[in-house]
C-alpha atoms as one frame of an Amber mdcrd trajectory, in Angstrom:
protein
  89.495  62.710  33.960  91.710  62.916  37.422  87.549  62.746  39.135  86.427
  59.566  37.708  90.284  58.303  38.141  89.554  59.274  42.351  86.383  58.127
  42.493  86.846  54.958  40.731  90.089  54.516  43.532  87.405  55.435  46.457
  84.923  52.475  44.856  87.509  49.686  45.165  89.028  50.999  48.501  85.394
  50.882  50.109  85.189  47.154  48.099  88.477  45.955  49.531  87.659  46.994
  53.352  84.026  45.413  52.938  85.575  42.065  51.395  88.486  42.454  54.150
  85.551  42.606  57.022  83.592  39.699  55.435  86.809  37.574  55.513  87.469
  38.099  58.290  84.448  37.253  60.214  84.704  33.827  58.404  87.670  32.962
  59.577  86.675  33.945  63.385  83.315  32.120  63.212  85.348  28.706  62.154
  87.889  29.630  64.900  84.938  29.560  67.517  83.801  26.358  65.244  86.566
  24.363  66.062  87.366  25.531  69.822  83.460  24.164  70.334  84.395  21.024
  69.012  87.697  20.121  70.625  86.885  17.021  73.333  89.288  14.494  74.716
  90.053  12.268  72.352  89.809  14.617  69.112  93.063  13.973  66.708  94.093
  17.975  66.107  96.158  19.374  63.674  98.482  22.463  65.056  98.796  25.888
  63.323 102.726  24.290  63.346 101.944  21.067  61.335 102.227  18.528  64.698
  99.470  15.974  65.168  97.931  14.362  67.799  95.465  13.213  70.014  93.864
  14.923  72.695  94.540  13.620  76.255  92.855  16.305  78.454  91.552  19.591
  77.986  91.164  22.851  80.157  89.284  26.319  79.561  92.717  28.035  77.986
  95.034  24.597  77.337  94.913  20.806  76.691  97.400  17.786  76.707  97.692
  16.611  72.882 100.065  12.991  72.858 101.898  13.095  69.578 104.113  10.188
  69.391 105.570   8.493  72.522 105.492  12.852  74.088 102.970  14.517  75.875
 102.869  17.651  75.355 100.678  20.819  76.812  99.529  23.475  74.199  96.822
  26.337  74.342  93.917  25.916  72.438  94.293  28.757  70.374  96.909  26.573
  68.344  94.328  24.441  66.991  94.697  24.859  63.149  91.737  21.995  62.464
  90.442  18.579  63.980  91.356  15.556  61.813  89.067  12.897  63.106  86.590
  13.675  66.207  86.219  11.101  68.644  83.808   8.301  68.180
């Protein structure tokens, strides 16, 4: 009984790890998705909840205006792009 109790544990452990990997690598492939797509112009939604538009963009950081502010923000904080420019 306490063998097929261990190796039913060691089945979902190795399931959880290869589901954990596979997730994972999702989410980093759309991260590179969206950090491919980001141009001047984009409207972005931050990991924060802010919105915006971009203004100017550099290798590491950009200039998103939200509102009346402009504000400078690395690109990592990029949650999603709402609207891509036209």
């Amino acid at each position: 009984m306490n063998k097929i109790v261990i190796g039913i544990c060691i089945v979902f452990l190795f399931a959880y790890f290869i589901l954990s990997f596979v997730s994972q690598r999702k989410r980093a492939e759309n991260f590179a998705q969206i950090q491919e797509k980001l141009s001047v112009g984009s409207f972005i939604i931050f990991s924060n909840g802010l919105r915006g538009k971009i203004e100017a963009l550099d290798k590491a950081s950009m200039k998103v205006r939200c509102g009346e502010s402009l504000l400078e923000a690395e690109r990592a904080c990029v949650q999603a792009i709402i609207e891509e420019k036209e």
